[in-house]
C-alpha positions in Angstrom: 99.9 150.1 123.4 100.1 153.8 122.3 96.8 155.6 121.8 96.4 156.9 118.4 94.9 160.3 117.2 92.7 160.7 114.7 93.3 161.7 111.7 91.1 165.3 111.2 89.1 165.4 108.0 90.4 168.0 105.1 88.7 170.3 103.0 91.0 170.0 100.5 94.5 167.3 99.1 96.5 170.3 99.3 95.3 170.8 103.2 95.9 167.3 104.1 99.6 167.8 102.0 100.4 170.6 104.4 99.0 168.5 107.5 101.4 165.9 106.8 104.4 167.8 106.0 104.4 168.7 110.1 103.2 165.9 111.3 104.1 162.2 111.5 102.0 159.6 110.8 103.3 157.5 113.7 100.9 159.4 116.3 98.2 158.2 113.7 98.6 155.2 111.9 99.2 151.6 113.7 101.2 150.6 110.6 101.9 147.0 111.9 98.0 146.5 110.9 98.4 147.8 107.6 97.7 146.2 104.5 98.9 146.0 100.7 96.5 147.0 98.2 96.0 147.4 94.9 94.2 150.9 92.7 94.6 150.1 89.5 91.9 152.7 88.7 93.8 155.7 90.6 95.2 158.3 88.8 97.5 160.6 90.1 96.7 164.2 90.9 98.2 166.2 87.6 98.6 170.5 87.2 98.6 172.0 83.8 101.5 174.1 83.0 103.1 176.6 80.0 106.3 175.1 79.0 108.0 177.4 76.0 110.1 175.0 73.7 112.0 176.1 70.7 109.5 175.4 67.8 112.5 172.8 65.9 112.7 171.1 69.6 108.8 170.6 69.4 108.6 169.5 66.1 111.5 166.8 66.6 108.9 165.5 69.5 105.9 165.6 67.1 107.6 163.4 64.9 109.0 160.8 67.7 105.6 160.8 69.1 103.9 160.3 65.8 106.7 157.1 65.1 105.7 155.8 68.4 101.5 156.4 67.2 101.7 158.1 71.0 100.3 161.6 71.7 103.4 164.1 71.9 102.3 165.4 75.6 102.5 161.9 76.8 105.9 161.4 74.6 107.4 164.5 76.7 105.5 163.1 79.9 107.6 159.9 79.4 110.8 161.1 78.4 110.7 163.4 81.7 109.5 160.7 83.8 112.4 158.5 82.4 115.4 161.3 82.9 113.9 162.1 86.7 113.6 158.5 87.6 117.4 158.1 86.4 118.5 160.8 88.6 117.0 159.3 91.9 
């Protein structure tokens, strides 16, 4: 049986992103242990950004989002979601 390392504690999720990208988790995870679980309370990490739109192109998503009674960031959250999934 292989000995594992452990896994070093981060100051931060964009430290233990980094640590990750270089290393593999084989050295530190026995993954035939592992277990499925559910976090239906987790919510993922999100980043605010500027996103210039043409003013008609925003107002055409206003008025979807108001048809659908759904904020319009969430309607543009959905529609990219959808067109990136699509491209996978």
């Amino acid at each position: 049986m292989k000995k594992l390392k452990k896994i070093p504690a981060f100051a931060s999720e964009q430290e233990e992103a980094e640590f990750w990208l270089t290393h593999s988790t084989v050295d530190y995870v026995d993954w035939s242990k592992a277990k499925k679980v559910r976090m239906p309370n987790l919510k993922p990490s999100t980043k605010t950004i500027s996103l210039r739109l043409p003013e008609f192109l925003l107002e055409d998503i206003k008025i979807m989002a108001n048809r659908r009674d759904v904020p319009y960031q969430s309607l543009i959250k959905m529609m990219l979601a959808d067109a990136v999934s699509r491209k996978s």
